[in-house]
TORBA-127727 format. One record per residue (C-alpha): residue in one letter; x, y, z. Coordinates in steps of 0.1 Angstrom, whole numbers, plus 5000, padded with zeros to 4 digits. Example, Ala and Ser with C-alpha at 12.3 -4.5 7.8 and 13.67 -1.06 7.14 Angstrom:
A512349555078
S513749895071
END
This chain:
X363516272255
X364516142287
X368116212298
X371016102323
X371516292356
X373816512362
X377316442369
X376716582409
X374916272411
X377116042398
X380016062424
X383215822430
X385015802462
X388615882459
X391515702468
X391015302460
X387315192466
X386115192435
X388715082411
X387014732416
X388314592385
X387314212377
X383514072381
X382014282404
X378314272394
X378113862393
X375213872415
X373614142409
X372814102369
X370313842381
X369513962418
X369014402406
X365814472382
X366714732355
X364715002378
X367714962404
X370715022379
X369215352367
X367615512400
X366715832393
X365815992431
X366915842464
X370815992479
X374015982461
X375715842490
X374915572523
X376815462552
X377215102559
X375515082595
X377515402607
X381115272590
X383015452568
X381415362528
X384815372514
X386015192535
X384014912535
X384114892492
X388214962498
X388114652515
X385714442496
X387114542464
X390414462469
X389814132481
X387914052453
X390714162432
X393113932446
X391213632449
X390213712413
X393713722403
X394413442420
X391713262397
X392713392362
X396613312372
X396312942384
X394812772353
X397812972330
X400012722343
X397812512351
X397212392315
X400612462305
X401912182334
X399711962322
X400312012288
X404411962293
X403311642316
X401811502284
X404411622261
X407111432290
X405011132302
X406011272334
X403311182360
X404111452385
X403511732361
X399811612357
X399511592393
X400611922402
X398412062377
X395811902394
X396412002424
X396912362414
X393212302399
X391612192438
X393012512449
X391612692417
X388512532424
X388612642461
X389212982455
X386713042429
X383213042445
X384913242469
X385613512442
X382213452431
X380513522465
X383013872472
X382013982434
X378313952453
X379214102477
X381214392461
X378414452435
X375914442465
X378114742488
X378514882455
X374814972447
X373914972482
X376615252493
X376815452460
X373715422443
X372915722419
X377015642405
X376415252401
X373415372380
X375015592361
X377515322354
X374915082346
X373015282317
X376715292301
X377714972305
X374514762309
X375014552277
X378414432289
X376814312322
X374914072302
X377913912285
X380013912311
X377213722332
X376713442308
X380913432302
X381113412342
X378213102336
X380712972312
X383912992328
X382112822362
X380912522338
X384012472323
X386412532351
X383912202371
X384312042340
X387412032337
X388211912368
X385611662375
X386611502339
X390111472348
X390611102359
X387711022330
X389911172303
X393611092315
X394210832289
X392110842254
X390811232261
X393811412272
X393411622246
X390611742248
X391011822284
X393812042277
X391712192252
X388812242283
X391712412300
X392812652269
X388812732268
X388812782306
X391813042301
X389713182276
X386813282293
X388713432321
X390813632300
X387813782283
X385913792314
X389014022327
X389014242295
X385214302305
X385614442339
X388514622332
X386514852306
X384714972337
X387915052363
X389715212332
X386715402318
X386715562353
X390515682344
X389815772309
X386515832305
X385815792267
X382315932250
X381916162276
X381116532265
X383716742285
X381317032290
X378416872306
X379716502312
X376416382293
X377516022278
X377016062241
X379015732230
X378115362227
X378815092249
X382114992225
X383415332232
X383315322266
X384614992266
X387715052243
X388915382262
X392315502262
X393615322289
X391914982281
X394214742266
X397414902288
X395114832320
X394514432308
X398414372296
X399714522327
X396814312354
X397214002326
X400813962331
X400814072372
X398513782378
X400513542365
X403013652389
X400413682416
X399313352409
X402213162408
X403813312439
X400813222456
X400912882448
X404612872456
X404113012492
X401612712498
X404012462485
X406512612511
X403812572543
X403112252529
X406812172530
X407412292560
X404912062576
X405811792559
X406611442574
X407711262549
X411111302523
X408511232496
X406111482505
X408911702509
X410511662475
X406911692459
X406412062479
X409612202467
X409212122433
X406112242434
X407312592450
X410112632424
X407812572402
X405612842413
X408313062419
X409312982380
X406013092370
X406113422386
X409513512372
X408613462338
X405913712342
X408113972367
X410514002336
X408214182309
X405714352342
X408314632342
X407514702305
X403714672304
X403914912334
X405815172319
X403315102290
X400515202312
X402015462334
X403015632297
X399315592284
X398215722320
X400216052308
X398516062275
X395216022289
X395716282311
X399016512319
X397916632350
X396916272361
X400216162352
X402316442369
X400316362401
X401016022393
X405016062398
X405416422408
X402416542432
X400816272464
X401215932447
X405015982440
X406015862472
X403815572466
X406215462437
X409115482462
X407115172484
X406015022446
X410115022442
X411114892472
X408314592469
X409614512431
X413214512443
X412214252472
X410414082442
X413514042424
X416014002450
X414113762470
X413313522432
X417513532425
X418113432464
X415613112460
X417313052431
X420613092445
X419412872476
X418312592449
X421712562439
X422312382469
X419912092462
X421912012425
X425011862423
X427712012398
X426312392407
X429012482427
X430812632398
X429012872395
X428313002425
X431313222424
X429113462398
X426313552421
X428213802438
X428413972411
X424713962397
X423814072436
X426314392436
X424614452404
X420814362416
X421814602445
X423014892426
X420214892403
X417814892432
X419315212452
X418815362416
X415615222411
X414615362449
X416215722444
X413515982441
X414316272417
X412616572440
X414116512470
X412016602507
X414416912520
X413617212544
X415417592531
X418217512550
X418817182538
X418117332501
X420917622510
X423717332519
X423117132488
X422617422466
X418917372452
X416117182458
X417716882438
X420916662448
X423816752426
X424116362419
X421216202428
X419016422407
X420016252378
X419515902392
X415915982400
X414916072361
X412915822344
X416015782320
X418315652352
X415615402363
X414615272329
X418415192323
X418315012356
X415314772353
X416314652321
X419514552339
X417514382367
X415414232342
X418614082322
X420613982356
X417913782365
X417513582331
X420813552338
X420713352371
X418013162362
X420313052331
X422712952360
X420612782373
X418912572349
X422112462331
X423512362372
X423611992367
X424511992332
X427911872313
X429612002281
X426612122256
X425611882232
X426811942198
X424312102179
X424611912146
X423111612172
X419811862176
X418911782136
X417112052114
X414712152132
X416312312161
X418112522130
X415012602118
X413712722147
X416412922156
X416213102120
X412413202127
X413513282163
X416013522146
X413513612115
X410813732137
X413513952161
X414414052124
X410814182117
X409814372148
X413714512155
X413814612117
X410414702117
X410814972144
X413915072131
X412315192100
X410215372116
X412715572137
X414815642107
X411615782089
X410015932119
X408716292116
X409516502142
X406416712136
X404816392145
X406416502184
X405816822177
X409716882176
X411317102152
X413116942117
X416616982130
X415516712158
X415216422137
X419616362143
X418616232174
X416215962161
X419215772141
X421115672173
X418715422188
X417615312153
X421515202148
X421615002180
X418314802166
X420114742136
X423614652157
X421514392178
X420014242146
X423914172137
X424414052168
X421213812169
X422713662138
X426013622151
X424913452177
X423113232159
X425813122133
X428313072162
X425612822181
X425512672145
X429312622148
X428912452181
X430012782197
X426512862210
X428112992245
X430313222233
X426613352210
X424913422241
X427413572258
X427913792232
X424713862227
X424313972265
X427014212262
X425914392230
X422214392246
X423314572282
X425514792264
X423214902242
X419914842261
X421415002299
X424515202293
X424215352260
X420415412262
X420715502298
X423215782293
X421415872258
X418115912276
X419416222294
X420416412260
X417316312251
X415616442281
X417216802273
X417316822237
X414316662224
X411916492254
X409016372233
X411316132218
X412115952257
X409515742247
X410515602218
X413715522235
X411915312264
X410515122230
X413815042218
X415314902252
X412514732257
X412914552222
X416414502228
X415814282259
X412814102250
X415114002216
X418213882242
X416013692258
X413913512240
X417113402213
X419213332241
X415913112256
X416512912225
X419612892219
X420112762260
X417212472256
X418912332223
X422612372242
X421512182268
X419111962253
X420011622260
X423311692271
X425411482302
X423811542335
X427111602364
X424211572392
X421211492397
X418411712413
X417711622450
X413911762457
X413411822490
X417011942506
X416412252508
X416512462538
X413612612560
X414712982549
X414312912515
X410812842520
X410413162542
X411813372513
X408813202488
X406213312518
X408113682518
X407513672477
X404113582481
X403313862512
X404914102494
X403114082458
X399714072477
X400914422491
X402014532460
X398514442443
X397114592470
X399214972463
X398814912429
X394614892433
X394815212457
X397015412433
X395015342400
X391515392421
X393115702440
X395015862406
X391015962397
X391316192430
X387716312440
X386216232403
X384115882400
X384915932363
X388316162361
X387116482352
X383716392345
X382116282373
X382716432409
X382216312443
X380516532465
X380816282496
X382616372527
X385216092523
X386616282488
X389816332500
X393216122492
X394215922527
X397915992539
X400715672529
X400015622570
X396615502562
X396715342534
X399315122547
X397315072576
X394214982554
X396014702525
X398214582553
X394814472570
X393614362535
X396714132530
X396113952559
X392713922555
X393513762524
X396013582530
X394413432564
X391313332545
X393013202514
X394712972541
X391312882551
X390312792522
X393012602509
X392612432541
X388912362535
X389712222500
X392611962516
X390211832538
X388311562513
X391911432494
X392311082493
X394410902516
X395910612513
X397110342541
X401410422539
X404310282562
X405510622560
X403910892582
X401411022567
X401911372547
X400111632562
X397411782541
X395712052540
X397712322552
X397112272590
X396111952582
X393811712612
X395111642642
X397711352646
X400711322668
X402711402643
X401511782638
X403311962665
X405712032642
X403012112618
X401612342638
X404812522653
X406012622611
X402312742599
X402312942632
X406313072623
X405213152587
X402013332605
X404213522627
X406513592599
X403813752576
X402413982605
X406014122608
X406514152567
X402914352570
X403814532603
X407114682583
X405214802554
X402914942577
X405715112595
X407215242562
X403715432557
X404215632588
X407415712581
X407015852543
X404116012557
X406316242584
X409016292562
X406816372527
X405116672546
X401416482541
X400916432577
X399716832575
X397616782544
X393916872556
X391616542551
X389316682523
X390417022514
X386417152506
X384917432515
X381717592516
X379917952527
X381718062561
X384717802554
X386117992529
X389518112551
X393518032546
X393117712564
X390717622540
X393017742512
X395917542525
X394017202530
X393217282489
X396917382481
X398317062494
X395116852487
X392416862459
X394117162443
X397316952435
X398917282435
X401817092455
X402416892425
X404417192405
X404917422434
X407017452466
X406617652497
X409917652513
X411017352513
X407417162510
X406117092480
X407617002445
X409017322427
X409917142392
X407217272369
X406517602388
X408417852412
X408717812444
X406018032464
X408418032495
X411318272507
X413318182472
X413818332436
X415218672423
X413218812450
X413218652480
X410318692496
X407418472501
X404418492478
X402218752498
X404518972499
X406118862458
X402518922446
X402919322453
X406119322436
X404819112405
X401319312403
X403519642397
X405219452364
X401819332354
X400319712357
X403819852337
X403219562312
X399219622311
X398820002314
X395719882338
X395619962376
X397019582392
X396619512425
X398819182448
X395219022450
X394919072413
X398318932404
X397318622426
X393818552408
X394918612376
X398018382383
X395318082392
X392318212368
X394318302341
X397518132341
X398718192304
X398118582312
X401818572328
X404518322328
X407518372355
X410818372335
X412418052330
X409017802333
X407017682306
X403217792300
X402117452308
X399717562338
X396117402335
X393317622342
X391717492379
X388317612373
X387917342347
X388316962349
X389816742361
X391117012390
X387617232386
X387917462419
X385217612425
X384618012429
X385218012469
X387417792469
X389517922445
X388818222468
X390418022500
X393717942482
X394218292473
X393618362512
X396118112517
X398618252496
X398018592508
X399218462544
X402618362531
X404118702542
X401518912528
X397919082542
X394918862541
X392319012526
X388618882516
X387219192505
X390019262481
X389718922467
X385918992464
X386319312445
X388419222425
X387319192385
X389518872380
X387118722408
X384218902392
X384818732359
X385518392376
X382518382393
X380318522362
X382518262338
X382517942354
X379317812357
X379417442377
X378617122355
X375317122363
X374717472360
X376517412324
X373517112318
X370517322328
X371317662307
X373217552280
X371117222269
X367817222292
X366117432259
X367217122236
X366816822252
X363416952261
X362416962229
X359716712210
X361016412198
X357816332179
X357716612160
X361216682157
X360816322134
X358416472116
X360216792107
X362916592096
X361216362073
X358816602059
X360316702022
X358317012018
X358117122056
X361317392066
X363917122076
X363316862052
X366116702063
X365516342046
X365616482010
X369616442014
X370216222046
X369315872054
X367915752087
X366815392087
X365415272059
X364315652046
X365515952031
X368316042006
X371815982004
X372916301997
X374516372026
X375816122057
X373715892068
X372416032102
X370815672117
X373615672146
X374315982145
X373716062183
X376115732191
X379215892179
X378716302179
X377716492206
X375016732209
X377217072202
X378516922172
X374716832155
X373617182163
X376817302147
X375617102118
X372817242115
X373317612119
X377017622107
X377417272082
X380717432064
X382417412099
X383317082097
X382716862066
X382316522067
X384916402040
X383216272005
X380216492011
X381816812005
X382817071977
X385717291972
X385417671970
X388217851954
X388518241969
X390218501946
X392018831954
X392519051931
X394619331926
X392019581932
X391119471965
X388219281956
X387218881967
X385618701943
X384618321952
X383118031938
X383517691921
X385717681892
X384217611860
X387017621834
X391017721838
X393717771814
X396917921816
X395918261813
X392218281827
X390018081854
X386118071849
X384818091885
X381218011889
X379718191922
X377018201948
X374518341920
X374918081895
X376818411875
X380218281856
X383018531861
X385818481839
X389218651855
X392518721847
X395418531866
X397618781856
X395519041878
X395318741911
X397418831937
X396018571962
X394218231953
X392818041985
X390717701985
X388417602015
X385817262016
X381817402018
X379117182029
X376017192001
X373817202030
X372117522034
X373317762058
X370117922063
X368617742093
X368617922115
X366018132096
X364117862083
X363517712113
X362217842145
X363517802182
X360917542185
X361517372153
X365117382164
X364417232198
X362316962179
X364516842156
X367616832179
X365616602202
X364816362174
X368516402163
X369716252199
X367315972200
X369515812173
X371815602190
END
């Protein structure tokens, strides 16, 4: 039967060039036969006319991304717009849905031709991967092809139709619009399967990376659905902040009061949009950075603890600019309504607090300090600020962003806006709507609260005594159902203001400060649980806002207008903070793509699949910023273009007024010099916003110690030496990631291998010390080079005092050293104060055993399965179905149409189990029972020493009848049973492997994996 390669040729580039995420193989399902997608000779890896491959994908890829972002976020609100436009009889809603749908329609055959082009670089540059890919994935190529068809018809249909169906069909051109959201949104889902299956690769074998699944596995991997909420919701953001940033250039060149007005309703608006996705992104990425730990611990401490932590300080600094700079447009638009200046006097306030929350959100737990520094504080960690840089700290502190900034916009929407109307005026369905508002908060708050109150700690793996500190949060869910209530009956007694504010308080009291504080107990006395509590603030604010979102629109529903809304007056900087927004989420989409693509490290598929090319190595902060700051303005220079393009054929008509500049840059008139002189300001201003993130790259890099991290950290042959060693400590090795040297590194998980602990002394010289414990504690000669290896080969073997065993084994994935270089770090070790010595590391029998022990994955492939998968298909069928033959499998199973029904049904067999488990099957079929098919055997001991087991036949209270493996019945005593056992036995025979020979065995397994 013929097989996949081997996982050597399958590689993935590390560090953001392949996490290509949405429609990337548009093209190439019609341009690439079959024979292409599953090449089976040729190189693994090509350069793009002498340029960096990596590179060049980085670059593709994430444009692609964004301009595919861009096109699933517009026709969100798109369709909503025009939906309210109906709803309001307001024409400027429909034509600002419109017009979002020219720039939609712009921007997509531009996403279409970089998906080309990205599937093109793709199979071009990494061939024997994109193959490998391809015979996984194939089948959802095909649907997402003929979805992408779809989505291209309706999206022209849709706009094309509009002026045909503005009166009589309205209807069903929203309904066009629903169905174009649809097919993007399942389009997404698609393409995410592949950039999360590289994450979390599921129906994989671990021991030889041979994919044993079906397509739905692959597809529905662990970090599937977190991956799609998380890029779902950021696009909406993405989207709207986009369109808000063209609204302010178009403002800004604006020559007309109307065309002003129009331009800034149109970038609040967009800015609107983007903050009713920025509130739940937080949560949904939490979501996925807490799957990201599932899937794999040591992904996830690299993740936050080992060379993409420093990453989350930039990701924190871009949110908090995300979140400031939305308040201060809001805070700006105040100016343009008339009656809001009573309320200016609270956003000093919501700013201290937006600023406190963002120096907590920016504080890093394991903070960047040399020895001496570490001497003056007393430890590697900040008395203080070590507690402010725990997850516990910054979940507190988003949730209060998240509610100061419902907060402000509530300010702001209720500006212009009298005494609230009575609410007996709002009639009975604005009560009932608030009761299902509050029945449905009543479900999922109650709901989980249930389930904390009945949780078993076991469940966590936490002790009984631990399930005291699941009753705490469970009370505050049951406290903010009172309060939802509350709320509720006051807005029914025309006291709806005093509801929310009460609401508010009980919510950040319970949501930031009591959870917050309660995390850290948590934290010490029972950490599995912290998630549980991120679940509970999470419901907690998404409860506060939604009821208060209701209970504000029927307040102010019809109620006297102070002021009236002057579109247009707003000042230039308030359209240079929408054009900040808009640079910066393009950067942070941009650092997101690089640290999902570069969390892999050098695996194509995370512990699976690794890359062998000589770009596997993670690129300092320096260069990364370097690379997506030229990505943003890439794409935001030919997004610009674009748009421009697409304002080049709107109609104009004859005006008294001078005439609106369209367009973007608009044609050429005497009017345009002031046209001209804001695009090239908002130009100038972006190329400074990139410039500083650029500049914040270098500077993490100096101060985060990576500027010394070798580029790839491999090494082969006569490369095996301490430099070596040290590029792998602080590189590939992740070793960095628990460990310290001095004061480099992160010493939370592990010691620190520098001049610090009980005995002061580096770890060269430590390693003689420890090696004459481990000979006291062994009896067996130990020598410092054998207290190293056995530290990295064997780290269970001996745990320093005061850290956990929690050490994974770097000879197997998803680290997966090999021999010499596992070799090189110990040479690297030994030259922290100690004697560098090859030949002891050679003779050594830790080394011996490592070498003879840890075969490579393709060594694994050839000995361990070569002898099987070479077997006969043909007549491995024929074995199976032949009753009388020595297998005779189909006189109890079922394949197809044939065979018994005895035992499972074996016609997919190969599709969900992987080849260890079938042989297991067959030469061991009481190992594991497939429940229904099974039959219990009860195992006796007796007084005198002897076993008797067997099925029982009979039982009373003095006697049990016990029929055994002879058919003989043996009728005992339970007075004389001192031990009475029970264990599930297959009926299959457990003779095979004398029935059968190799051959026959060979045969039939081959048959056995062609059933998929």
């Amino acid at each position: 039967m013929k097989r996949r390669r081997r996982s050597q040729e399958i590689p993935k580039s590390r560090g953001g060039c392949l996490d290509w995420g949405k429609g990337c193989l548009i093209l190439s399902l019609l341009l690439f036969p079959s024979l292409l997608f599953a090449q089976e000779g040729g190189e693994a890896y090509r350069s793009f006319f002498g340029l960096n491959p990596r590179l060049v994908v980085w670059i593709v890829a994430e444009l692609h991304l964004m301009y595919a972002a861009f096109v699933l976020g517009v026709p969100l609100f798109a369709v909503i717009v025009e939906y309210i436009g109906k709803r309001t009889g307001d024409p400027k809603y429909d034509r600002l849905a419109r017009e979002f749908t020219r720039l939609l329609l712009a921007a997509f055959s531009t996403t279409a031709a970089l998906g080309g082009l990205l599937a093109f670089t793709l199979f071009g540059l990494y061939p024997k991967f994109m193959g490998y890919l391809t015979q996984i994935f194939h089948k959802s190529y095909y649907v997402y092809a003929l979805l992408f068809f779809a989505e291209g018809f309706t999206l022209y249909l849709y706009y094309y139709s509009w002026d045909r169906l503005q009166e009589k069909g309205k209807g069903f051109h929203i309904f066009l619009g629903i169905l174009l959201n649809v097919w993007g949104t399942v389009l997404m889902l698609i393409a995410n399967s592949w950039a999360s299956f590289m994450m979390s690769p599921a129906g994989v074998d671990q021991e030889t990376g041979a994919f044993l699944g079906s397509t739905w596995a692959a597809v529905a991997n662990p970090l599937w659905i977190p991956l799609a909420i998380h890029r779902f919701i950021a696009n909406i953001a993405f989207g709207g902040l986009i369109a808000g940033a063209y609204a302010a250039v178009r403002f800004l060149g604006a020559t007309s009061e109307t065309e002003k007005a129009h331009y800034d309703w149109m970038g609040y608006v967009g800015n609107f949009v983007a903050i009713a996705a920025l509130i739940p992104l937080p949560f949904a990425g939490y979501y996925l950075g807490r799957e990201v730990y599932s899937a794999s611990p040591v992904m996830g401490n690299n993740m936050m603890g080992g060379a993409f932590s420093w990453t989350f300080i930039i990701q924190a600094i871009l949110i908090g600019i995300l979140f400031i700079g939305a308040n201060y447009y809001l805070w700006i638009g105040m100016g343009r309504i008339a009656g809001a200046e009573r309320y200016l006097k609270y956003i000093k306030y919501i700013n201290l607090i937006l600023l406190i929350c963002f120096a907590v959100w920016l504080t890093p737990h394991n903070l960047p300090l040399s020895a001496a520094e570490q001497l003056a504080i007393g430890g590697q960690y900040h008395p203080v600020l070590k507690w402010l840089g725990l997850m516990s700290a910054k979940n507190a502190v988003v949730n209060f962003i998240i509610l100061s900034t419902f907060f402000s916009f509530l300010l702001y929407r209720r500006a212009n806006k009298g005494r609230p109307r009575p609410f007996a005026e709002q009639g009975t369905p604005a009560r009932v709507v608030l009761l299902v508002v509050g029945g449905v908060c009543l479900l999922f708050l109650g709901a989980y609260a249930y389930s904390l109150f009945t949780l078993d700690p076991a469940t966590l793996e936490l002790s009984p005594d631990k399930a005291r500190y699941f009753l705490f949060p469970g009370l505050l869910l049951i406290l903010e159902i009172i309060t939802i209530f509350v709320a509720i009956w006051l807005t029914f007694r025309d006291r709806g203001l005093l509801g929310q504010g009460l609401l508010f308080a009980v919510t950040v009291t319970s949501a930031v400060f009591a959870l917050g504080i309660y995390g850290f107990v948590i934290m010490e006395k029972a950490n599995p649980f912290l998630r549980n509590i991120a679940v509970t603030q999470f419901l907690l604010v998404i409860s506060c806002l939604v009821v208060n979102t209701f209970i504000d629109i029927f307040l102010f529903q019809g109620a006297e207008v102070v002021g009236g809304i002057q579109w247009g007056k707003m000042p230039a900087r308030s359209q240079y903070v929408l054009v900040l927004l808009c640079v910066t989420v393009v950067i942070l989409m941009g650092l997101m793509g690089y640290i999902r693509s570069g969390l892999r490290e050098d695996w194509h598929v995370y512990a699976i699949m690794q890359d062998t090319s000589p770009e596997a190595y993670t690129p300092t902060m320096a260069y990364m910023t370097r690379v997506v700051g030229g990505i943003v303005l890439l794409f935001l220079g030919s997004i610009a273009f674009v748009f421009w393009l697409s304002g080049l054929g709107e109609h104009r008509s004859p005006s008294p007024t001078p005439l609106p500049v369209r367009g973007g840059l608009g044609n050429a008139t005497p009017e345009q010099g002031g046209t001209h002189r804001s695009f090239l300001g908002v130009v100038i201003f972006t190329v400074v916003v990139v410039l500083a993130f650029a500049y914040l790259g270098e500077v993490l890099t100096r101060i985060s110690g990576e500027a010394s991290r070798g580029a790839g950290g491999r090494v082969a042959g006569e490369a095996v030496t301490p430099a070596a060693g040290e590029a792998l400590f602080w590189g590939k090795g992740n070793c960095y990631t628990c460990h310290s040297i001095g004061g480099r590194g992160s010493a939370i998980r592990g010691p620190n291998l520098g001049e610090t602990g009980p005995l002061h002394l580096p770890i060269g010289a430590r390693s003689v010390e420890r090696a004459r414990e481990r000979a006291g504690q062994t009896g067996k000669p130990f020598t410092a080079t054998d207290y190293l290896l056995e530290s990295l080969v064997e780290p269970g073997a001996y745990v320093v005092q005061g850290y956990n065993n929690i050490m994974p084994v770097i000879w197997k994935p998803p680290i997966a050293l090999k021999p010499e270089e596992i070799k090189a770090v110990v040479l690297y070790l030994q030259s922290q104060g100690g004697t560098v010595d090859g030949k002891a590391i050679d003779a050594s029998p830790f080394f011996q055993q490592l070498k003879a022990t840890t075969p490579t994955t393709e060594t694994r492939v050839v000995e361990a399965w070569k002898p099987y998968l070479s077997g006969d298909p043909e007549r491995g069928k024929r074995l199976f179905f032949d009753l009388g033959g020595p297998a005779g499998c189909a006189v109890c199973h079922k394949v197809g149409e044939q065979g018994g029904m005895v035992g499972p049904e074996l016609t997919k067999i190969a599709a969900i189990q992987s080849p260890q488990y079938i042989l297991e099957s067959i030469l061991e079929p009481s190992k594991v029972v497939v429940p229904g098919y099974g039959f219990t055997v009860t195992s006796l001991t007796l007084q005198d020493g002897r076993v008797i087991t067997g099925t029982v036949k009979a039982e009373d209270e003095t006697t049990i009848e016990v029929v055994d493996a002879q058919g003989q019945v043996q009728k005992i005593a339970k007075a004389v049973v001192v031990e009475r056992g029970k264990q599930e036995r297959s009926p299959m025979p457990d003779n095979f492997s004398q029935r059968l020979t190799v051959q026959d065995l060979h045969d039939l397994l081959a048959f056995l994996l062609t059933l998929k």
